[in-house]
C-alpha angles and dihedrals in degrees: 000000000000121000094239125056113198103213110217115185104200128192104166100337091139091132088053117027096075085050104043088049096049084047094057094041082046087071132111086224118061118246118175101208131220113202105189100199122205104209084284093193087200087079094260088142090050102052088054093046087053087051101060097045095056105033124346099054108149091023109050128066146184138194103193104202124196101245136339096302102168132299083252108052091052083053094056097044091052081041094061095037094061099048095052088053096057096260116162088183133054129172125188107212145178122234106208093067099260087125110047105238080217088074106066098080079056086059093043105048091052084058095038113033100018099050094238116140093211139032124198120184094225121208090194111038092096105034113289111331103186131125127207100353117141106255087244094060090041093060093037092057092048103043082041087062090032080059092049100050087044087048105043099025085231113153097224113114091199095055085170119039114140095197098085136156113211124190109227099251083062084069106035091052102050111082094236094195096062086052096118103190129079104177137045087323088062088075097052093045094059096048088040085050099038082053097047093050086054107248131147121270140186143187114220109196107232127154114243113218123202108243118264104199119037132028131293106249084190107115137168093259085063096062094042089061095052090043086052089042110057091063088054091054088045098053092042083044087073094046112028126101102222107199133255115272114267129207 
């Protein structure tokens, strides 16, 4: 076992799932990868299956869950699953490219030679680092994480960047189960948590390019939840008691 699990959540991602695994096993530096698979009905959970029993046995992995049940919740569930298998290091990733597999050692440097706690590929810590979004999404992600830092008073400039590298104690501190949000929102709630308990975070600059096989699963009820969200996470920001730091 390596000591770092990159955690893939998958819902009809067939043209890009063989791709994006051979990318990351393509590395210099070892990665054990976790698809967790929503019922994707296009065959995603197959291709990986397959892909265990003929090559990646030991270092690929799947959860096959029964429907699209929330990006969080997949999270969680992979989450749960590598800490109980020993992982220090544990990523949360895209398939369709969006995020550049060459940039984990970048994430992972930042947790295991630089002393941060969490890594987060930022899309705005250098100006606006995005390819091929319509100019509509662009401005609607930025001003999205512009709204967060204004709301909750926290210092990180991509709010909500999905292409992340955790240390295990992250994990193993935040009551997961108190984690409320199960869409884009999920994504603002663990850094915002992960800040308020007092851990390390940096921003690792990355361009985010828009996929190129596949559909988008990205909707307007997402960001609602997220606009609406951030309030809540404000508001329990000033009450609740956030736990002490674990090893």
């Amino acid at each position: 076992m390596n000591d770092s699990v990159i955690i893939i959540p998958t819902y009809n991602e067939k043209e890009n799932i063989e791709k994006i695994i051979r990318a990351i096993f393509a590395l210099e530096k070892a990665f054990d990868i976790l698809v967790i698979d929503d019922g994707s009905p296009d065959g995603t959970g197959q291709i990986v299956k397959d892909l265990i029993e003929r090559e990646f046995a030991g270092r690929l992995f799947i959860i096959e869950r029964s429907g699209k049940l929330g990006l969080g919740t997949a999270y969680i569930a992979g989450f749960r699953w590598a800490l109980e298998k020993g992982y220090g290091y544990i990523f949360e990733m895209d398939a369709d490219f969006s995020h550049d597999p060459n940039d984990l050692p970048r994430l992972y440097s930042a947790c295991h030679d630089e002393g941060y706690d969490l890594a987060i590929g930022s899309r705005y810590i250098s100006g606006v680092n995005v390819v091929n979004w319509p100019i509509g999404r662009v401005l609607m992600s930025y001003f999205a994480s512009k709204y967060v830092r204004f709301i909750t008073g926290f210092n990180i400039h991509d709010t909500t960047a999905g292409f992340k590298c955790y240390k295990r104690r992250v994990l193993n501190t935040i009551e997961l189960d108190k984690i409320k949000f199960k869409g884009y929102a999920f994504q603002i709630e663990m850094k915002y948590t992960a800040y308020k308990i007092g851990f390390k975070i940096k921003e690792v600059a990355v361009v985010f390019v828009n996929r190129r096989e596949g559909v988008s699963k990205m909707s307007g009820g997402i960001f609602g939840e997220a606009f609406f969200g951030v309030m809540r996470l404000r508001w329990d920001g000033w009450f609740r008691k956030y736990p002490a730091i674990k090893e």
